[in-house]
VMD Tcl script that builds the backbone (N, CA, C; Angstrom):
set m [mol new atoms 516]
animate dup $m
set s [atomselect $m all]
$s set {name element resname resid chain x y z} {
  {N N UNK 1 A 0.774 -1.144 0.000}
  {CA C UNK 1 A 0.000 0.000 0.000}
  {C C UNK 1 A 0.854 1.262 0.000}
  {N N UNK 2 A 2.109 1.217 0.288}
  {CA C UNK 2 A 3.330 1.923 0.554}
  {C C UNK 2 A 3.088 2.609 -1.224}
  {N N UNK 3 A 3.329 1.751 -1.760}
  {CA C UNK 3 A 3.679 1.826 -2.688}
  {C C UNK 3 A 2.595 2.681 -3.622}
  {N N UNK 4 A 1.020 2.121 -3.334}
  {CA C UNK 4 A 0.040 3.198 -4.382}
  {C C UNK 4 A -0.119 4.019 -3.558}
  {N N UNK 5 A 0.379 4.675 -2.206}
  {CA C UNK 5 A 0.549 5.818 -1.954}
  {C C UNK 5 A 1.554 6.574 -2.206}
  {N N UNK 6 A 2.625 5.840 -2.760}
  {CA C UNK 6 A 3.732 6.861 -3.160}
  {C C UNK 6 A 3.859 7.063 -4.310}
  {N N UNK 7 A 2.875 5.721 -5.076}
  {CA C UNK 7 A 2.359 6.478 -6.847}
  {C C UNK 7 A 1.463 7.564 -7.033}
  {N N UNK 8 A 0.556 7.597 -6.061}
  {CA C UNK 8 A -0.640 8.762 -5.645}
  {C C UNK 8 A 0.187 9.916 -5.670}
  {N N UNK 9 A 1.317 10.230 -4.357}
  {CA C UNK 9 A 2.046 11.302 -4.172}
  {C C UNK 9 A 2.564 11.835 -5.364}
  {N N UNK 10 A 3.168 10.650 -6.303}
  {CA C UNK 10 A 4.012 11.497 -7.238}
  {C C UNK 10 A 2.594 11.769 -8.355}
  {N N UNK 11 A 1.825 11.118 -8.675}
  {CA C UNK 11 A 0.873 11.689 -9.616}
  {C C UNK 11 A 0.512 12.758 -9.524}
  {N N UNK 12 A -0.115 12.650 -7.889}
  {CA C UNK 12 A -0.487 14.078 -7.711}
  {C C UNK 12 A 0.417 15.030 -7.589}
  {N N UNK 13 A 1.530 14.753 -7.242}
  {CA C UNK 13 A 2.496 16.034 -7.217}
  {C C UNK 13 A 2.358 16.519 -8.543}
  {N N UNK 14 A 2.733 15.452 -9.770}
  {CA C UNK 14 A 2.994 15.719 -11.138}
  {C C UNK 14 A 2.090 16.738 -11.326}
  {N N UNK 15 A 0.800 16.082 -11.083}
  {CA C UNK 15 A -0.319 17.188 -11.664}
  {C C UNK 15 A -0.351 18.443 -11.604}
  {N N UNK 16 A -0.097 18.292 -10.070}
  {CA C UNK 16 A -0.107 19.961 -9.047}
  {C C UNK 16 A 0.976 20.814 -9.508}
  {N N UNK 17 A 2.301 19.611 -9.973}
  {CA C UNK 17 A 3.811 20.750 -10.535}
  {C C UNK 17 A 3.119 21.265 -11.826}
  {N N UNK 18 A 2.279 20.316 -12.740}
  {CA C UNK 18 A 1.851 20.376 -13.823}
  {C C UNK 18 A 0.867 21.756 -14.068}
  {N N UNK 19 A 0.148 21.923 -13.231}
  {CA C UNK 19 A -0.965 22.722 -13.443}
  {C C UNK 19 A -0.552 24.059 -12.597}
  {N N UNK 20 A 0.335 24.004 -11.752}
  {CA C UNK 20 A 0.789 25.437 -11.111}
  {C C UNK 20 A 2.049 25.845 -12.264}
  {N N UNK 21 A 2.562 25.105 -12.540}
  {CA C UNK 21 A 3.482 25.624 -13.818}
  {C C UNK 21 A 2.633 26.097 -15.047}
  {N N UNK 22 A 1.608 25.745 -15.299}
  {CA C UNK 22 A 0.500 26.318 -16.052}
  {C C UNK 22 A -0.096 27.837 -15.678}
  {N N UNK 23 A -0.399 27.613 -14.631}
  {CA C UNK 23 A -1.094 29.276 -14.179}
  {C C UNK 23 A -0.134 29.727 -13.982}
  {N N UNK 24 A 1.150 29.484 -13.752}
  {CA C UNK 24 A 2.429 30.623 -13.552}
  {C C UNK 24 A 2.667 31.103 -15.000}
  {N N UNK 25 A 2.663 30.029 -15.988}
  {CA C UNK 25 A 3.581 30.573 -17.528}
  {C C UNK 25 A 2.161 31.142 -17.863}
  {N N UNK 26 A 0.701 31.128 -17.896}
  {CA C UNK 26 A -0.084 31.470 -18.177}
  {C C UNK 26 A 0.136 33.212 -17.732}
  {N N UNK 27 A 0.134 33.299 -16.492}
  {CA C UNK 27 A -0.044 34.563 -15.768}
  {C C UNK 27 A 1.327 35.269 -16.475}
  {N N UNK 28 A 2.493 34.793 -16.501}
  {CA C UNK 28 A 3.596 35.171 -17.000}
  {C C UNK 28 A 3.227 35.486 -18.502}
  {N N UNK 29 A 2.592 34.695 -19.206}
  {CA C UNK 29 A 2.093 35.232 -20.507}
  {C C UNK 29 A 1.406 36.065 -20.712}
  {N N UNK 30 A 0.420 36.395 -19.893}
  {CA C UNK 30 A -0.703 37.435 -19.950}
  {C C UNK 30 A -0.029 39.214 -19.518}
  {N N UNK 31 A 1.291 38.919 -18.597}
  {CA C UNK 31 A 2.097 40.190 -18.397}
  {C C UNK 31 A 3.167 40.147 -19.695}
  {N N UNK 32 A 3.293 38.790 -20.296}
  {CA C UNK 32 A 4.620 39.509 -21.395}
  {C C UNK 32 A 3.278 40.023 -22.512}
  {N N UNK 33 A 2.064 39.761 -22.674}
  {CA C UNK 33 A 1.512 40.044 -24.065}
  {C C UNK 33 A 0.691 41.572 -23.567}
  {N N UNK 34 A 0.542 41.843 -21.874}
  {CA C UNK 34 A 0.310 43.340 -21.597}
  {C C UNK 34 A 1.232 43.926 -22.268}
  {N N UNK 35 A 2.615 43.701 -21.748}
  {CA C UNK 35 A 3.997 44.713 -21.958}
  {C C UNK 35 A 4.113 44.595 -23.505}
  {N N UNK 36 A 3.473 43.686 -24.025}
  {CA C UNK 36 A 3.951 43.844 -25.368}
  {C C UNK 36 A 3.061 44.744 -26.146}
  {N N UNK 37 A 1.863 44.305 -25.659}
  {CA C UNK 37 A 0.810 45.465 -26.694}
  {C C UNK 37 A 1.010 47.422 -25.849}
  {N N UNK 38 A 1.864 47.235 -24.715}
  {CA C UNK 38 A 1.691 48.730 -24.493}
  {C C UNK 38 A 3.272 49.221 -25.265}
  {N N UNK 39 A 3.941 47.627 -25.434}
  {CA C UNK 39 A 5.172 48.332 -26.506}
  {C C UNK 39 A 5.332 48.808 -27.679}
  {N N UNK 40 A 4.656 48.211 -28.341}
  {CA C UNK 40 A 4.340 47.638 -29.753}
  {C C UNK 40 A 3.091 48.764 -30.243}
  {N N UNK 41 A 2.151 49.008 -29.369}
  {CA C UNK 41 A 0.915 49.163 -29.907}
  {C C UNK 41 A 1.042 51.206 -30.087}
  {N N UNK 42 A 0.339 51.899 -29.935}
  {CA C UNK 42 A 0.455 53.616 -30.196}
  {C C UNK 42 A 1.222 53.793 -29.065}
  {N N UNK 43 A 1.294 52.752 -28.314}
  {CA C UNK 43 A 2.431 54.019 -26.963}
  {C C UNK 43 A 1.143 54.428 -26.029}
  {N N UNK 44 A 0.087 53.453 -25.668}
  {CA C UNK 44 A -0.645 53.657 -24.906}
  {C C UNK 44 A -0.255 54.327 -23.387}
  {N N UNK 45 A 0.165 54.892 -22.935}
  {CA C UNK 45 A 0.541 54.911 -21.571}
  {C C UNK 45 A -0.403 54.874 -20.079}
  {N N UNK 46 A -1.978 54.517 -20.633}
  {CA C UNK 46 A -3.018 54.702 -19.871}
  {C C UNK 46 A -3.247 53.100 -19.706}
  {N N UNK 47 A -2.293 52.101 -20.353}
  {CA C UNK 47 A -2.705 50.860 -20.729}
  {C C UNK 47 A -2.183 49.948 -19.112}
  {N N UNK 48 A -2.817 49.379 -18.510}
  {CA C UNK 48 A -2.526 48.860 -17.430}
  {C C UNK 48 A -2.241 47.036 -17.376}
  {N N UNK 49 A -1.261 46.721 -16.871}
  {CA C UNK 49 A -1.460 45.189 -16.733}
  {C C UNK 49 A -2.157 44.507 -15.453}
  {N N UNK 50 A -3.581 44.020 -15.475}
  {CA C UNK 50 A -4.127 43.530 -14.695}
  {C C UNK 50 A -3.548 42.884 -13.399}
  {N N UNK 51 A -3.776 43.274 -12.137}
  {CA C UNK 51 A -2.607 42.498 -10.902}
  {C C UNK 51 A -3.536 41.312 -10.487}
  {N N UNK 52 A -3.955 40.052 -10.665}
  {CA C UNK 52 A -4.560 39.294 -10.250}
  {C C UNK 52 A -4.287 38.647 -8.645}
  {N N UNK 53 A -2.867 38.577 -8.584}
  {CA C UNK 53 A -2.288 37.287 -7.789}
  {C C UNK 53 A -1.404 38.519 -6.958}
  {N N UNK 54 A -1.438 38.005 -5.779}
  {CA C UNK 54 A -0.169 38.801 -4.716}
  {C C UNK 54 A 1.612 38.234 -4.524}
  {N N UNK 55 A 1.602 37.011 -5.684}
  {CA C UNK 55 A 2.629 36.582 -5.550}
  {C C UNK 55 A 3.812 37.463 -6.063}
  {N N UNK 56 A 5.189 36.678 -6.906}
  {CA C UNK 56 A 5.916 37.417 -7.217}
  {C C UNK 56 A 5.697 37.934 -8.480}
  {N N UNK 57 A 4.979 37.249 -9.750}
  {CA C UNK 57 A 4.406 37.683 -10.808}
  {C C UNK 57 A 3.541 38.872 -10.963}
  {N N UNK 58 A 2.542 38.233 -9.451}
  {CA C UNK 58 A 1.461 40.079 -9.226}
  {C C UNK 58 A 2.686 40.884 -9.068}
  {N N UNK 59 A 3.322 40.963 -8.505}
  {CA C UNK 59 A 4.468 42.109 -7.612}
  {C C UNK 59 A 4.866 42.799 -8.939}
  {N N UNK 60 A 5.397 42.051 -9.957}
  {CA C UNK 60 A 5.946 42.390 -10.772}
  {C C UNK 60 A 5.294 43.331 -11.483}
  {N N UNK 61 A 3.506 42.143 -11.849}
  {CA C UNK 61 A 2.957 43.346 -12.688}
  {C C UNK 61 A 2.804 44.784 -12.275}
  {N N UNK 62 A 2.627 44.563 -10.822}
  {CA C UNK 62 A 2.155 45.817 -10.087}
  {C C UNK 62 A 3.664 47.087 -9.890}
  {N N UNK 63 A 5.109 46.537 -9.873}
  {CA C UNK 63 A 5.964 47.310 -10.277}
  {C C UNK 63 A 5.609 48.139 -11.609}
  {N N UNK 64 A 5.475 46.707 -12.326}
  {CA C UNK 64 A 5.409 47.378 -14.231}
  {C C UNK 64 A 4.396 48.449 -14.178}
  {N N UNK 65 A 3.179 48.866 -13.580}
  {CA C UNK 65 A 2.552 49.200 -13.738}
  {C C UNK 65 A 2.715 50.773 -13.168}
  {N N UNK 66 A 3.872 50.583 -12.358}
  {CA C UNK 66 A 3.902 51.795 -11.753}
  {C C UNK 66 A 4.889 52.657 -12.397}
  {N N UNK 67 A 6.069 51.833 -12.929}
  {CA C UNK 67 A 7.157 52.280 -13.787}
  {C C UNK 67 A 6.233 52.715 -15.320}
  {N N UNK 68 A 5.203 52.523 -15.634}
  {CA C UNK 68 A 4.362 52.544 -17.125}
  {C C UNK 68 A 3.547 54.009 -16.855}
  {N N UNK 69 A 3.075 54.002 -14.965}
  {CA C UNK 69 A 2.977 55.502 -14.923}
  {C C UNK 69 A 3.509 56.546 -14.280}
  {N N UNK 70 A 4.561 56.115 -14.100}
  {CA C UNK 70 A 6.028 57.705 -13.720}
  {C C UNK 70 A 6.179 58.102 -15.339}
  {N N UNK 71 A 6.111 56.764 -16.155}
  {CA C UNK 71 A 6.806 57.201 -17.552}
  {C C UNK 71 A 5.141 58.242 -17.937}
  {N N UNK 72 A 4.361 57.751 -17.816}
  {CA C UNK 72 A 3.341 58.418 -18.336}
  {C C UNK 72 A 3.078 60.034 -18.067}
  {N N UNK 73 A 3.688 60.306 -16.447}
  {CA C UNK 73 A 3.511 61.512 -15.663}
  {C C UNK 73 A 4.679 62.322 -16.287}
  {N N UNK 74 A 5.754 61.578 -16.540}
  {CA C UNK 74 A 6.824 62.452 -17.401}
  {C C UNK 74 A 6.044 62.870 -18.674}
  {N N UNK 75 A 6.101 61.739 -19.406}
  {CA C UNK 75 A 5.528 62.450 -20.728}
  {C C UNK 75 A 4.618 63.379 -20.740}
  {N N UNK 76 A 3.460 63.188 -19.584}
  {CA C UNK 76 A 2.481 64.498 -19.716}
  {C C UNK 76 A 3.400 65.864 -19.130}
  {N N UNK 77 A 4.429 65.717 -18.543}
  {CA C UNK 77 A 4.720 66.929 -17.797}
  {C C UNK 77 A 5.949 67.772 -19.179}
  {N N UNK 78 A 6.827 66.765 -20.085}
  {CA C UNK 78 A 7.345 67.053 -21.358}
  {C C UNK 78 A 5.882 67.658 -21.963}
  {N N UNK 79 A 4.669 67.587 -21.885}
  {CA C UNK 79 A 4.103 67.943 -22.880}
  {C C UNK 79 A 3.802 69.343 -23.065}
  {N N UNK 80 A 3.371 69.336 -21.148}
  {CA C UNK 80 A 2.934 70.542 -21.017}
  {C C UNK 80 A 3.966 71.645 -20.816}
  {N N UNK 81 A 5.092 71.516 -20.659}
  {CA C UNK 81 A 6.834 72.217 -20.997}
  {C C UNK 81 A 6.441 72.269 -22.294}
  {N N UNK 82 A 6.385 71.748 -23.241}
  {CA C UNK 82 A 6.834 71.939 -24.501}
  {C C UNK 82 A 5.673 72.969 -25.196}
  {N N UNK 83 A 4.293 72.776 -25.036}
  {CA C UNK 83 A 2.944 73.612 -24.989}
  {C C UNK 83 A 3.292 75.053 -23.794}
  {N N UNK 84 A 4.168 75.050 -22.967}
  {CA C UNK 84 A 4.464 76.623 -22.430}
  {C C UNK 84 A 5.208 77.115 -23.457}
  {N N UNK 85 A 6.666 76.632 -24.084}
  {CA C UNK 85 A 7.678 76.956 -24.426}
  {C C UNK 85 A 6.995 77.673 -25.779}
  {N N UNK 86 A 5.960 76.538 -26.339}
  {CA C UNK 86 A 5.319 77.080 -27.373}
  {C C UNK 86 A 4.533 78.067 -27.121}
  {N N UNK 87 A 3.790 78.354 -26.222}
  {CA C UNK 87 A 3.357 79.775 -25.808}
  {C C UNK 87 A 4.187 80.928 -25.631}
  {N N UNK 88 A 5.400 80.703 -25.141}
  {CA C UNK 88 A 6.100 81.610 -24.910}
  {C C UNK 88 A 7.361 82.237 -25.751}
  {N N UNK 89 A 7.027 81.037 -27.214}
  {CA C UNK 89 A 8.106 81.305 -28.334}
  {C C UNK 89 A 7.190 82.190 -28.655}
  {N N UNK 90 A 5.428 81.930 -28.956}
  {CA C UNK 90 A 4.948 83.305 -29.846}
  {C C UNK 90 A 4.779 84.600 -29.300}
  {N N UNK 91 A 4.844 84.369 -27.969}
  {CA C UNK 91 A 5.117 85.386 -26.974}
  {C C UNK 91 A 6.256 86.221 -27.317}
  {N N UNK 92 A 7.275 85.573 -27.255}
  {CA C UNK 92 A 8.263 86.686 -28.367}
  {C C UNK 92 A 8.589 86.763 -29.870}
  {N N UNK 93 A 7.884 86.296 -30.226}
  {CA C UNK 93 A 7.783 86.348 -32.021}
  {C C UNK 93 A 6.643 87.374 -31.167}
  {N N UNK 94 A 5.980 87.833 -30.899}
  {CA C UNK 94 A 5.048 88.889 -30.965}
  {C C UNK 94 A 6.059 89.967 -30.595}
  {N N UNK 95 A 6.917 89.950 -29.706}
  {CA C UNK 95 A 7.135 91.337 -28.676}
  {C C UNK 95 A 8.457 91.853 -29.659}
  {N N UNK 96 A 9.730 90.250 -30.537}
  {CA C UNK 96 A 10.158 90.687 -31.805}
  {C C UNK 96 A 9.220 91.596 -32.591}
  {N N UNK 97 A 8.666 91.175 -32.874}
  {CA C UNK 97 A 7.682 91.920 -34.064}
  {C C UNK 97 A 7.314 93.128 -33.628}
  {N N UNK 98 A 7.337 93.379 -32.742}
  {CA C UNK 98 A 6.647 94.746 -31.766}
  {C C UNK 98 A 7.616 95.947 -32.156}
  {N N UNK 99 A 9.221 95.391 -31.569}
  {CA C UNK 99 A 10.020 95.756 -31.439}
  {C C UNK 99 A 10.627 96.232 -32.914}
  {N N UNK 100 A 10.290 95.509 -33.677}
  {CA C UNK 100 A 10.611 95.674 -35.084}
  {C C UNK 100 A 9.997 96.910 -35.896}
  {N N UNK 101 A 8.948 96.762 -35.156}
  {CA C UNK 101 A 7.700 97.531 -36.307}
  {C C UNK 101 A 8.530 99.284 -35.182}
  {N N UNK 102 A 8.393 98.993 -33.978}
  {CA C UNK 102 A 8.896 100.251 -33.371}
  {C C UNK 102 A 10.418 101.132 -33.975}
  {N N UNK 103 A 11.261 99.863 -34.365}
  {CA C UNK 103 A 12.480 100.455 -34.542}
  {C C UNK 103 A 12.301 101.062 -35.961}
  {N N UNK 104 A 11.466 100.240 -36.812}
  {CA C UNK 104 A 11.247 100.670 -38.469}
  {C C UNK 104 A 10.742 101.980 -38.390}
  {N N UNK 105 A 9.392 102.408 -37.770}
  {CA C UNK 105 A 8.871 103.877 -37.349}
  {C C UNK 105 A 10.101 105.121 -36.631}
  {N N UNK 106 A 11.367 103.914 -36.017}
  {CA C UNK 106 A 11.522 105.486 -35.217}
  {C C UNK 106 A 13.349 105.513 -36.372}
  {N N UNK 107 A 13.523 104.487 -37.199}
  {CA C UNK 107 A 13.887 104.679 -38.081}
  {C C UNK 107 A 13.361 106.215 -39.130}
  {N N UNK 108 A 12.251 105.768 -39.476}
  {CA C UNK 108 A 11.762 106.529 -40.159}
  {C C UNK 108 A 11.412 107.953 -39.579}
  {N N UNK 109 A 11.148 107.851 -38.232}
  {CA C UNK 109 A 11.228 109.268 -37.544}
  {C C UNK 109 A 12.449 110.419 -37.701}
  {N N UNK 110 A 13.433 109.109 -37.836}
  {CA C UNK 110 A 15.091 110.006 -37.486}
  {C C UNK 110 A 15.371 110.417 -38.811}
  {N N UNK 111 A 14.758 109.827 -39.956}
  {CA C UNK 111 A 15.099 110.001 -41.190}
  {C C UNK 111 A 14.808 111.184 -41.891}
  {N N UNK 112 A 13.304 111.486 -41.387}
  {CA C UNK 112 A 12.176 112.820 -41.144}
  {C C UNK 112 A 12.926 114.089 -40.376}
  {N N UNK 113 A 13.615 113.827 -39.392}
  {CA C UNK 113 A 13.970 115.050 -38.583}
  {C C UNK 113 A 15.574 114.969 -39.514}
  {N N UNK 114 A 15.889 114.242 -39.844}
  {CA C UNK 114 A 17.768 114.414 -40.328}
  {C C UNK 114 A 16.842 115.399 -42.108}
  {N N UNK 115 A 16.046 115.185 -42.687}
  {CA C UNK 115 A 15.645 115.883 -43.527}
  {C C UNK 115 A 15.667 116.658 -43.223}
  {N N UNK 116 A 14.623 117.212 -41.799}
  {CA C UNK 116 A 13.971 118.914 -41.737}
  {C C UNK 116 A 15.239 119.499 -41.079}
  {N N UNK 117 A 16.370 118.744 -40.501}
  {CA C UNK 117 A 17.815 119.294 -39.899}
  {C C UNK 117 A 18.227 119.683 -41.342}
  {N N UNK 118 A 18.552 119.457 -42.048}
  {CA C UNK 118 A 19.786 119.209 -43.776}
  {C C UNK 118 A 18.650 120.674 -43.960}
  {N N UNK 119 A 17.088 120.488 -43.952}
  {CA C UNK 119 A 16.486 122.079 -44.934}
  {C C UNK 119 A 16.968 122.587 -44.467}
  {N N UNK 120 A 16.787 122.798 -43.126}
  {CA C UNK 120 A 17.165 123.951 -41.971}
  {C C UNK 120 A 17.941 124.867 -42.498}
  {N N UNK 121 A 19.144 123.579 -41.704}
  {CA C UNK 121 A 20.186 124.350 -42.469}
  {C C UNK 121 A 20.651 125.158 -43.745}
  {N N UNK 122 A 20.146 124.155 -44.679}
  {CA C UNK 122 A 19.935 125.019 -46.133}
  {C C UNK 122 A 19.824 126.080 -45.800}
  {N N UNK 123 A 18.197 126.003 -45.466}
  {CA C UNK 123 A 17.564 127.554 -45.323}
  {C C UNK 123 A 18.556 128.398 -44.336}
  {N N UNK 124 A 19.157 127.978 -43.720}
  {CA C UNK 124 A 19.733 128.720 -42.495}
  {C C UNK 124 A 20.894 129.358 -43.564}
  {N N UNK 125 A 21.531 128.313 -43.885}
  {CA C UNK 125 A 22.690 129.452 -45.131}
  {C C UNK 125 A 22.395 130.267 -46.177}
  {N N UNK 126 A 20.946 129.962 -46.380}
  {CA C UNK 126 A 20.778 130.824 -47.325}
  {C C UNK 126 A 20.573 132.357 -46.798}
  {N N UNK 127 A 19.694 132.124 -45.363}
  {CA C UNK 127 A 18.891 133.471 -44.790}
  {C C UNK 127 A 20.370 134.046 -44.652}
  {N N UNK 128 A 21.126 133.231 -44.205}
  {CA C UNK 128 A 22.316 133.827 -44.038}
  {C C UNK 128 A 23.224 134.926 -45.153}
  {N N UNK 129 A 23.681 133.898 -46.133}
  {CA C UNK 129 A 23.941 134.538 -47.502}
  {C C UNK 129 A 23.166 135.973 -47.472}
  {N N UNK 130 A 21.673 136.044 -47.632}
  {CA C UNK 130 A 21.004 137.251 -48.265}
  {C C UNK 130 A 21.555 137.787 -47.031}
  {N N UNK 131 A 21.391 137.712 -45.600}
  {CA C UNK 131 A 21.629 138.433 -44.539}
  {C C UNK 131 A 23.239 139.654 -44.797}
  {N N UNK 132 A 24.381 138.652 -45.311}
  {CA C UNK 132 A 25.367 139.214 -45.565}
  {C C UNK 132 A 25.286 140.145 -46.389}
  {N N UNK 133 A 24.560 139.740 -47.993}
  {CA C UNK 133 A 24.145 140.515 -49.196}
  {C C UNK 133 A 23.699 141.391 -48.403}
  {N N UNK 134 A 22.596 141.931 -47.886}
  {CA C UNK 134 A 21.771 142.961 -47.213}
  {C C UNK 134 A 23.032 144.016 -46.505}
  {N N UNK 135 A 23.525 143.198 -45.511}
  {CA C UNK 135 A 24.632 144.056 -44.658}
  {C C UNK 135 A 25.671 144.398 -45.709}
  {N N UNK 136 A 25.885 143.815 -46.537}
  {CA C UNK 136 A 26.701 144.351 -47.461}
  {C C UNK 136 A 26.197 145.506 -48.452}
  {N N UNK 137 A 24.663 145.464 -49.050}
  {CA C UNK 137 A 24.410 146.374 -49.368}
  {C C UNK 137 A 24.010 147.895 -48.757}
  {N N UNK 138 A 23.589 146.964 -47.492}
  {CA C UNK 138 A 23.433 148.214 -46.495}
  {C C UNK 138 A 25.025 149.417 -46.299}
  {N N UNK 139 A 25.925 148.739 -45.979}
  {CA C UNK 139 A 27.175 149.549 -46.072}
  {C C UNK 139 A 27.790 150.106 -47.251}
  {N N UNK 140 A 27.572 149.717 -48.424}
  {CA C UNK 140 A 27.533 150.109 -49.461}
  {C C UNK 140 A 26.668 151.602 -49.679}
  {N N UNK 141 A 25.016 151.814 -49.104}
  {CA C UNK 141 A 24.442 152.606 -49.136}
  {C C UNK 141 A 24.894 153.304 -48.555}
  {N N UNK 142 A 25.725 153.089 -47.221}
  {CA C UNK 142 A 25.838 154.189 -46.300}
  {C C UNK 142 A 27.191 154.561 -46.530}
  {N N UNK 143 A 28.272 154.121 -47.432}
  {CA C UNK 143 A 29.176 154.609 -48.175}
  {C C UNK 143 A 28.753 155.881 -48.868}
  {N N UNK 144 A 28.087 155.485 -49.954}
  {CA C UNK 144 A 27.442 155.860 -50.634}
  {C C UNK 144 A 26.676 157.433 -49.986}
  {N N UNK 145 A 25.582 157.482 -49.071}
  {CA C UNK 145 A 25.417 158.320 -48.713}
  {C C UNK 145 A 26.507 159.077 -47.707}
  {N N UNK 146 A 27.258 158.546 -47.297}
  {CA C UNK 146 A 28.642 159.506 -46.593}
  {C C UNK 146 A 29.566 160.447 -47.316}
  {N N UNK 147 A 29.296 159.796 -48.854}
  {CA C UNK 147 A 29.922 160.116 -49.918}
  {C C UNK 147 A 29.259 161.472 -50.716}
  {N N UNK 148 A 27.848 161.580 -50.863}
  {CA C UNK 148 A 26.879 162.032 -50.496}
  {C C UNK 148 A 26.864 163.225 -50.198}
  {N N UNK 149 A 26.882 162.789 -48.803}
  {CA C UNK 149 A 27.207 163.668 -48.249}
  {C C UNK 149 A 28.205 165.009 -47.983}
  {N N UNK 150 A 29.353 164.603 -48.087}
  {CA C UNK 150 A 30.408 165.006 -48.643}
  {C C UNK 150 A 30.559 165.822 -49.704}
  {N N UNK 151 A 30.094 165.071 -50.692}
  {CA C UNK 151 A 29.709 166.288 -51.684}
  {C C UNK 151 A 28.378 167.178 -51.057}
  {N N UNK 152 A 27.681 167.010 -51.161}
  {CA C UNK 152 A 26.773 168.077 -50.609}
  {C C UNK 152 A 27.114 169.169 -49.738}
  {N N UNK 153 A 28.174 168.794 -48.730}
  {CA C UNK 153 A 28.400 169.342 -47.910}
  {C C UNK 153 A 29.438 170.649 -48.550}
  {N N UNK 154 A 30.484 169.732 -49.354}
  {CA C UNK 154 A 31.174 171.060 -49.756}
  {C C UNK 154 A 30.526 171.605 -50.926}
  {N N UNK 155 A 29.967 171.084 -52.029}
  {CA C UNK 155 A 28.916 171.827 -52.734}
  {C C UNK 155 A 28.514 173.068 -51.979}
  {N N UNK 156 A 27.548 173.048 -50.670}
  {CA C UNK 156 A 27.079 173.796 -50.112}
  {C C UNK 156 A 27.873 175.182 -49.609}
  {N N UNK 157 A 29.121 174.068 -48.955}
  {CA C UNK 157 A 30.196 175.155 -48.713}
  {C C UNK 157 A 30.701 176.084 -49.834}
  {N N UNK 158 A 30.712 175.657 -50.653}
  {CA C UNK 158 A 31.439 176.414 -52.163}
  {C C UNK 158 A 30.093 177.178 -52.682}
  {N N UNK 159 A 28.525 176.821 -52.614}
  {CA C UNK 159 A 28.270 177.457 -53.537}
  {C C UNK 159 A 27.886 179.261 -52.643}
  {N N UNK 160 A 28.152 179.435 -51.200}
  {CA C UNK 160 A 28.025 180.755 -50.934}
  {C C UNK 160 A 29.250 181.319 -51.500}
  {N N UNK 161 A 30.168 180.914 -51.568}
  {CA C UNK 161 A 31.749 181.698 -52.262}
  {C C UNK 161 A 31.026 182.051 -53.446}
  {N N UNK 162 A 31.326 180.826 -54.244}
  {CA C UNK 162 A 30.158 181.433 -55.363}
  {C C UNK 162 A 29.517 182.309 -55.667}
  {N N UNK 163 A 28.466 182.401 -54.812}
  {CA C UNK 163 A 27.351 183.024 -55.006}
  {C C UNK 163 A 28.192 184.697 -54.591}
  {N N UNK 164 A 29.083 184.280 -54.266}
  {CA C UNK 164 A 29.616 186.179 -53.241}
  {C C UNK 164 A 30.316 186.240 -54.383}
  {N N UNK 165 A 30.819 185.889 -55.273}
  {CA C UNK 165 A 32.128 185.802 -56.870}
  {C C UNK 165 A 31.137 186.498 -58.042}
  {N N UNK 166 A 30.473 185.994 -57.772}
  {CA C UNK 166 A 28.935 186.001 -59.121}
  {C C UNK 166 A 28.390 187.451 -58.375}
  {N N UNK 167 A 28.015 188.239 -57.164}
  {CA C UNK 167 A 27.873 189.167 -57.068}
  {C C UNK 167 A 28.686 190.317 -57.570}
  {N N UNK 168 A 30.081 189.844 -57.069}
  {CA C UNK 168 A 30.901 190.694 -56.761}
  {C C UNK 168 A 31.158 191.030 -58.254}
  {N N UNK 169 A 30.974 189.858 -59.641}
  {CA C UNK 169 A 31.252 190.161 -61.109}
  {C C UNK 169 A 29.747 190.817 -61.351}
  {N N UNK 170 A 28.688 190.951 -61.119}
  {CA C UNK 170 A 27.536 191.498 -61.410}
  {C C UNK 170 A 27.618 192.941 -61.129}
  {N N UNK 171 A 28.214 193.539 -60.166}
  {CA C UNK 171 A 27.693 194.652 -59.293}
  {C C UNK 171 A 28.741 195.706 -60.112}
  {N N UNK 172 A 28.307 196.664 -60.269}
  {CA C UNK 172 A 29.097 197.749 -61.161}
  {C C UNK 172 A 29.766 198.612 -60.707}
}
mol reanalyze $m
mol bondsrecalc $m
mol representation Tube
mol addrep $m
């Protein structure tokens, strides 16, 4: 009887090695074909591997699962960095552009006043020029009348002699 109890033992062991080696490679299959469809497939990162069992296989899945969402919390946190950066590139493509359109106007401001500086001046040498002409003709006149004068003056002086010469040949 020794004996169909120690054929019993090993049958049943067989079975029991048989069928727990089954739900282990089973369960082990069901986490390599999770990890594979969240590898393989769009890059699910919301994709979870079911934790059934508390053994070392659950443990595992339940690691994988946690390492599947740190990676997930990164990627959303790259996303939303990359959606600021992009806010804040057009943020200065605007305040460039701002800056641009300001410097082109005050370009054009300086360009406007270096004109009405260059008439100015023009005009300023010219008022000038006639200014000299003027003072020049002005002293010229007053040459002129000093000169004028001068004669007039001795004209005047000479013509009473005169006039006493012209008596003095008239009078009998």
């Amino acid at each position: 009887m020794m004996e169909v109890g120690g054929l019993i033992t090993i049958v049943l062991s067989a079975f029991l090695t048989w069928y727990l080696s089954g739900v282990i490679v089973a369960l082990i299959k069901r986490l390599n074909s999770a990890m594979k469809d969240i590898s393989t497939g769009d890059g699910d990162l919301t994709a979870r591997v079911d934790v059934e069992t508390q053994d070392e296989i659950g443990q595992f899945a339940g690691s994988f699962n946690l390492f599947v969402e740190k990676i997930q919390q990164t990627i959303s946190e790259v996303i939303t960095a990359s959606q600021e950066v992009r806010h804040e590139m057009v943020n200065i493509g605007n305040v460039t552009n701002s800056i641009s359109v300001g410097a082109s106007e005050q370009q054009q401001e300086s360009d406007a006043v270096a004109t009405a500086v260059h008439e100015m001046s023009a005009t300023s040498e010219t008022v000038s020029q006639h200014a000299n002409e003027a003072a020049s003709a002005s002293q010229n006149a007053s040459d002129e009348a000093s000169n004028a004068k001068l004669v007039l003056g001795d004209t005047v002086n000479r013509y009473p002699r005169r006039l006493h010469r012209r008596e003095k040949s008239l009078t009998p």
